[in-house]
C-alpha positions as CSV (number, residue, x, y, z in Angstrom):
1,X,-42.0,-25.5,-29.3
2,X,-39.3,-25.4,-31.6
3,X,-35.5,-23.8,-30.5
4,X,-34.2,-21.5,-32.3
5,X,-30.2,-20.7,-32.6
6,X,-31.4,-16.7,-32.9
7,X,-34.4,-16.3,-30.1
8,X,-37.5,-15.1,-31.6
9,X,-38.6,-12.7,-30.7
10,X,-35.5,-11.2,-30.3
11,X,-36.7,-8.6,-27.8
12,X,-39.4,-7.7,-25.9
13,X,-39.3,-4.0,-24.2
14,X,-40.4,-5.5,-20.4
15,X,-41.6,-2.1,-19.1
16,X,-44.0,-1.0,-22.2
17,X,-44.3,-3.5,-24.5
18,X,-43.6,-1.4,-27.7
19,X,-39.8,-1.4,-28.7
20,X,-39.9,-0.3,-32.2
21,X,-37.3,1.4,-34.8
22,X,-34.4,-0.4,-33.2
23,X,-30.6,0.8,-34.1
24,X,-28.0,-1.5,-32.8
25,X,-24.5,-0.7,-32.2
26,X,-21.3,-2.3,-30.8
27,X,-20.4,-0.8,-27.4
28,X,-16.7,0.2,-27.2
29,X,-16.8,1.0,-23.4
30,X,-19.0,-2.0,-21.8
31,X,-17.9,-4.3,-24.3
32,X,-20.7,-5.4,-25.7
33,X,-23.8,-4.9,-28.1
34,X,-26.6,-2.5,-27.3
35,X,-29.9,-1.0,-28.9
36,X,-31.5,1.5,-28.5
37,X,-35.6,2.1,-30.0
38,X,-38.2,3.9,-29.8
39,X,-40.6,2.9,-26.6
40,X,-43.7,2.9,-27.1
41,X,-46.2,2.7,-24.8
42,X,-48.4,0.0,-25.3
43,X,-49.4,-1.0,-22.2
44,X,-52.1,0.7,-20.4
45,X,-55.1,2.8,-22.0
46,X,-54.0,5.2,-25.4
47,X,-56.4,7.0,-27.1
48,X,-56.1,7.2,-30.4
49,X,-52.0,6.8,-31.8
50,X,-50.8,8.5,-28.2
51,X,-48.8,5.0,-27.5
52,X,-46.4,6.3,-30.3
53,X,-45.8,9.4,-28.9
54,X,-44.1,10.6,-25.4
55,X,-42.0,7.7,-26.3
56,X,-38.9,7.9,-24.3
57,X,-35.2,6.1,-26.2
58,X,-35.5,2.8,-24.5
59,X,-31.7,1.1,-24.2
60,X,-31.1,-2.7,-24.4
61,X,-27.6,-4.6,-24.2
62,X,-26.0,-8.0,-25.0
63,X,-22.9,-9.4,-24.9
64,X,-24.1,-12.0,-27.7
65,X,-26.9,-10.2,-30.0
66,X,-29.1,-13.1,-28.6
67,X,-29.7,-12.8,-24.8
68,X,-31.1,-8.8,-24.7
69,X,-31.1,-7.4,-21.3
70,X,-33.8,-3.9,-21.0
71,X,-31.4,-1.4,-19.3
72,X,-33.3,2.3,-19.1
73,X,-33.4,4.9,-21.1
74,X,-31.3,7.4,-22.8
75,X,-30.2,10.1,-20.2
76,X,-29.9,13.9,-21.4
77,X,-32.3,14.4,-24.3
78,X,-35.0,16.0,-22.7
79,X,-35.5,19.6,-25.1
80,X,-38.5,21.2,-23.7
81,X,-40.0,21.3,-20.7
82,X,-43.1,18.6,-20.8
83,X,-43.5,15.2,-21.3
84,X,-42.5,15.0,-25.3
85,X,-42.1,12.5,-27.7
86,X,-38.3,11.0,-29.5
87,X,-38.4,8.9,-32.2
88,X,-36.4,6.8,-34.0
89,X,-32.7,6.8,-32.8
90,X,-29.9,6.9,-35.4
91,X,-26.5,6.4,-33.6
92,X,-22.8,6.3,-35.7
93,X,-19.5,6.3,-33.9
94,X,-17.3,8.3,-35.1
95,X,-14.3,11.4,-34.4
96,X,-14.4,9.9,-30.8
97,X,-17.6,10.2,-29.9
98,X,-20.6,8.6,-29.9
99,X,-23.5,10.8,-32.0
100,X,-27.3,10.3,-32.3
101,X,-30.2,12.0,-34.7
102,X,-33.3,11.6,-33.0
103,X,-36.7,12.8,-34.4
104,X,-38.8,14.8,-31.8
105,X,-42.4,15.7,-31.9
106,X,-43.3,18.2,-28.7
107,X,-46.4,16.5,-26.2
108,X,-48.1,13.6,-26.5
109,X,-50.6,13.8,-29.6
110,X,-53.6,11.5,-30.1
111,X,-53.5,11.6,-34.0
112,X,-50.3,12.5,-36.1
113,X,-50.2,16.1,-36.3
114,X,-48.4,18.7,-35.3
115,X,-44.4,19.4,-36.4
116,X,-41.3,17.1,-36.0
117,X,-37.5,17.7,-36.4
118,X,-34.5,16.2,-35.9
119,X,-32.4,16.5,-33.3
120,X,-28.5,16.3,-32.9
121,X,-26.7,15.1,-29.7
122,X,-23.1,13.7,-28.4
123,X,-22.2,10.8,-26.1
124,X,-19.3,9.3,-24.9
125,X,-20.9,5.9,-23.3
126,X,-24.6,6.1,-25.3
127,X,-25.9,6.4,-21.5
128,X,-26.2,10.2,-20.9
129,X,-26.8,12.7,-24.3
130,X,-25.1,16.2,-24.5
131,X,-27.4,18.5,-26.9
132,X,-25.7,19.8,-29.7
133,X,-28.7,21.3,-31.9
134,X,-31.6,21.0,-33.9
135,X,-31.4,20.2,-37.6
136,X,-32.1,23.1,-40.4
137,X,-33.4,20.9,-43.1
138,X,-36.0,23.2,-44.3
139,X,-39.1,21.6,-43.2
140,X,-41.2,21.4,-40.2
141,X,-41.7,17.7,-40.4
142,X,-38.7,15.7,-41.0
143,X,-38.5,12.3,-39.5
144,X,-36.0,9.0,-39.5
145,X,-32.5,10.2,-39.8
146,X,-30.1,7.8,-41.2
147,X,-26.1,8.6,-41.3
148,X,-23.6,7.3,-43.5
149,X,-20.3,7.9,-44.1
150,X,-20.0,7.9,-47.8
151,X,-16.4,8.5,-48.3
152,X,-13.6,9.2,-45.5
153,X,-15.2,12.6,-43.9
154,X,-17.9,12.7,-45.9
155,X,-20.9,12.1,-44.2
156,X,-24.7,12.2,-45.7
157,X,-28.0,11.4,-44.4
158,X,-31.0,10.3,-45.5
159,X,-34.3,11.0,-43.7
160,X,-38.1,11.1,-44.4
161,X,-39.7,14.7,-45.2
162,X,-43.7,14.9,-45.3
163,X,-43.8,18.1,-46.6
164,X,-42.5,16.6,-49.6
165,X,-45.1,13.6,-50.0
166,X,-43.0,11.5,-47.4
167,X,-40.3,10.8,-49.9
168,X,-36.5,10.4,-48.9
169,X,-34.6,13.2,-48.9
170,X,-30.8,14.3,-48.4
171,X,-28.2,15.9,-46.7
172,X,-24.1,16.5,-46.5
173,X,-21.7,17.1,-44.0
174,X,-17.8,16.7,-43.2
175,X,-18.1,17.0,-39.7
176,X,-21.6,15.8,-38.7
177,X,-22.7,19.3,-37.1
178,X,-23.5,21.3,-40.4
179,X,-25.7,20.3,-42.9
180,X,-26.0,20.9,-46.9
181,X,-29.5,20.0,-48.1
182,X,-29.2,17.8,-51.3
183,X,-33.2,17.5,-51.8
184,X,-35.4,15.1,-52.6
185,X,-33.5,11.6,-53.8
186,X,-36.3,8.6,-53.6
187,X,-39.9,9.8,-54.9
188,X,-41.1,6.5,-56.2
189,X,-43.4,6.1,-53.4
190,X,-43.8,7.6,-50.0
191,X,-41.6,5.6,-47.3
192,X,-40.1,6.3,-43.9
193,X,-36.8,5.0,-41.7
194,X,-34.4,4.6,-44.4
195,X,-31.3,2.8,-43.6
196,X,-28.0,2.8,-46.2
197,X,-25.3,0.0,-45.8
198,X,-23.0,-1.3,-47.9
199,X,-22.9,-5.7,-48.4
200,X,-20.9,-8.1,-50.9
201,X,-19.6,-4.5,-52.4
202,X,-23.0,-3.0,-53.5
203,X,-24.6,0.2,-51.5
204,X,-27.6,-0.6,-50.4
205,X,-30.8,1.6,-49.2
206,X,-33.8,0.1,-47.5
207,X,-37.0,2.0,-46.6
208,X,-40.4,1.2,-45.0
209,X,-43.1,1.4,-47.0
210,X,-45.9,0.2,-44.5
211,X,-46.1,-2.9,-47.2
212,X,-42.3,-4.5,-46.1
213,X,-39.1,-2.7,-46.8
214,X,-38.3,-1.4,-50.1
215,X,-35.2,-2.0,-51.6
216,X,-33.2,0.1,-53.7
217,X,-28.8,-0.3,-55.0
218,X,-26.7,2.4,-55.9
219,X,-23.4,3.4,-57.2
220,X,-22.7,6.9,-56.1
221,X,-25.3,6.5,-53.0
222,X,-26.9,9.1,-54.9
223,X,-28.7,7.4,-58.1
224,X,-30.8,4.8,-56.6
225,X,-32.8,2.2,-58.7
226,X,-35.4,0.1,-57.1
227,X,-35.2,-4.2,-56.3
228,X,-38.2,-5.7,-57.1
229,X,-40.7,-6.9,-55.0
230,X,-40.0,-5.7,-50.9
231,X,-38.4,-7.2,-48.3
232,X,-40.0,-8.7,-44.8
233,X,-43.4,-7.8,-46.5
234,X,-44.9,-11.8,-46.1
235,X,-45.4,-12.9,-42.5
236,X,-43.2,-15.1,-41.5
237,X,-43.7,-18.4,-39.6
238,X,-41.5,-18.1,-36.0
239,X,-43.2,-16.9,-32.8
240,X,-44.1,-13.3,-33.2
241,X,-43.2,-13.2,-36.4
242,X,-46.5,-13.7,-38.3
243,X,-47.4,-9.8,-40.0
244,X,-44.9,-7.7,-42.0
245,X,-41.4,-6.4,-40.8
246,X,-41.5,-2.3,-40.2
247,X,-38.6,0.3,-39.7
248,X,-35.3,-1.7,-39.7
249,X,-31.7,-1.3,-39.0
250,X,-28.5,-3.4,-40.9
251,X,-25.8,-4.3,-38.8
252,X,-22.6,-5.6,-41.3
253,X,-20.4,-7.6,-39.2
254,X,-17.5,-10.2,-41.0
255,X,-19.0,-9.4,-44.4
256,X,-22.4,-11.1,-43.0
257,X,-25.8,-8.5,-42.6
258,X,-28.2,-9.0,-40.2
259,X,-31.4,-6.8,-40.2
260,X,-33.3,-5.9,-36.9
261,X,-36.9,-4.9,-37.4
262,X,-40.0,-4.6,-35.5
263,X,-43.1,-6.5,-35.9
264,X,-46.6,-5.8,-34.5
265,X,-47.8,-9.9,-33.8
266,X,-51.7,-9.0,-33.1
267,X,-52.0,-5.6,-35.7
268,X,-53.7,-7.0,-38.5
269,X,-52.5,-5.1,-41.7
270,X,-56.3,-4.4,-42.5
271,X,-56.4,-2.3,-39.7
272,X,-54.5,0.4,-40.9
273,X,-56.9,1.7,-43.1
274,X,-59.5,2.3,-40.4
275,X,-59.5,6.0,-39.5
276,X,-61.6,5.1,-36.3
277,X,-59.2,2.6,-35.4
278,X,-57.3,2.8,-32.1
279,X,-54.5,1.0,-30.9
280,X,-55.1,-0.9,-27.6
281,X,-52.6,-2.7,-25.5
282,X,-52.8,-6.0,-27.7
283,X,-52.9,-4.4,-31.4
284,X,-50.1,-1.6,-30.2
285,X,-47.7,-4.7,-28.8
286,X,-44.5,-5.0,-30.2
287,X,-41.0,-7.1,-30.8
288,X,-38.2,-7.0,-32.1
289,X,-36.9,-9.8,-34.4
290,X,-33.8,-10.4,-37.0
291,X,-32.9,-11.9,-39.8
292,X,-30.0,-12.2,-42.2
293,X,-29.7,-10.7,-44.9
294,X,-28.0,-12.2,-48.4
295,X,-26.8,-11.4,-51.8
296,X,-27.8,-13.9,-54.3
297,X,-27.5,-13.0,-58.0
298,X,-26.9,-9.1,-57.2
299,X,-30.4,-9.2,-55.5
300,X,-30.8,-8.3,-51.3
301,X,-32.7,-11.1,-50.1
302,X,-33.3,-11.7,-46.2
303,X,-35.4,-15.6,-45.2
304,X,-37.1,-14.4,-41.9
305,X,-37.8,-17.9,-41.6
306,X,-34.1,-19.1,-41.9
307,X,-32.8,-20.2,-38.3
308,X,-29.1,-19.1,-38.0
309,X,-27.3,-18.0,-35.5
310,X,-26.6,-14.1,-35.1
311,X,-23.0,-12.0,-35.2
312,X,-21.3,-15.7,-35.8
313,X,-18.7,-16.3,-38.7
């Protein structure tokens, strides 16, 4: 079996099986890299979708971005009695503190019903969560925060609203507690788990749209217009790596991107379309692999199959 300079998979939640919706972040305390996913619950009998919900925030750390070591879980979010369900982790650092949006669904429900919202809390080691509130974003099933910080201060998210046929929608803020809404701001298609980032100075929004990530550029990261054709959407050939890339993050390190996205080896794609289908342990498994992402005549383009070696210069 072929060596690769990047492992792949990159990670493999040992306790559940499902890490998925990875954000990774650089440490300032323990000195060293750490992500933190949703974690599924693959293992074990589900019925219907309940291994995607009562996910707890599973926590993974390395000192290298290759060698991932599963740590826990996030400490301090629970916000409702219950076993309940967090999705989706978005963590910045910033005025001193660490801060994550988190999208939270109450139980454990078989199908995917019921409301969702996003959730606000403080850390000062991304170990144990301090509650700071719950989003007003005018809709009772808002998804997939992502937080930028467009200009010095100025803040904005992006996050996934299915009240308003799953299309991208906005918010502003100078101090990451209060929230302007700025509406809808990506309706070509519905998408989830958008992620903004800026590489080879051009702003840059990615989204899932259950057929690879969908790319769009902007100037004002406002006014987006799409890339053609979608990224991670054809398998790619390294273990674990053979169906299409879902919900990813963009780390920008040196002027170099790397995307981290989850990948669902024994899901075939036709499957989603069944409404009888449910996920057992093999079909629900799930990893989490990266690439690198490129510029190459003012298109985003990422080779899943290219083997490089991560967070080097």
């Amino acid at each position: 079996m072929k060596t690769y300079k990047t492992n792949a998979p990159l990670y493999e939640d040992p306790i559940w099986g499902g890490p998925t919706d990875p954000v990774v972040i650089w440490n300032r305390k323990e000195q060293e890299w750490w992500m933190l996913y949703t974690q599924r619950r693959s293992y074990g009998r589900n019925v219907g979708v309940s291994s995607v919900h009562g996910t707890d925030i599973g926590i993974a750390s390395s000192p290298d971005g290759k060698e991932w070591l599963y740590r826990g879980i996030a400490s301090g979010l629970a916000y409702e009695p219950g076993r309940n369900t967090y999705w989706a982790p978005e963590v910045l650092y910033a005025m001193g503190n660490y801060h994550m949006y988190v999208s939270y669904v109450r139980g454990v429900p078989a199908a995917f019903t019921g409301t969702a919202k996003i959730l606000h809390y403080t850390s000062e080691d991304l170990w144990n969560w301090h509650f700071e509130s719950e989003l007003c974003l005018d809709s009772d099933r808002v998804i997939d925060a992502c937080v930028y910080e467009v200009a010095p201060h100025q803040y904005k998210m992006w996050y996934k609203d299915e009240r308003r046929g799953s299309h991208t929608c906005s918010a502003y803020s100078e101090d990451l507690y209060h929230w302007t809404l700025g509406g809808e701001e990506i309706t070509d298609c519905a998408q989830e788990g958008p992620n903004v980032f800026e590489l080879e100075g051009k702003k840059w929004l990615i989204a899932d749209c259950w057929d690879g990530q969908a790319v769009y550029e902007s100037e004002d990261f406002t006014h987006w217009k799409r890339q053609e054709g979608n990224l991670l959407r054809t398998p790619g050939v390294r273990p674990m790596d053979q169906e299409m890339g879902n919900h990813a993050d963009v780390v920008v390190r040196d002027g170099k991107g790397y995307i981290f996205y989850f990948v669902h080896p024994d899901f075939l794609s036709a499957q989603r379309s069944d409404p009888k289908f449910c996920m057992g342990e093999k079909q629900a498994h799930t990893v989490i692999q990266a690439a690198r992402l490129m510029v190459e005549e003012g298109k985003l383009i990422c080779n899943r199959d290219e083997d490089f070696e991560i967070f080097k210069s």
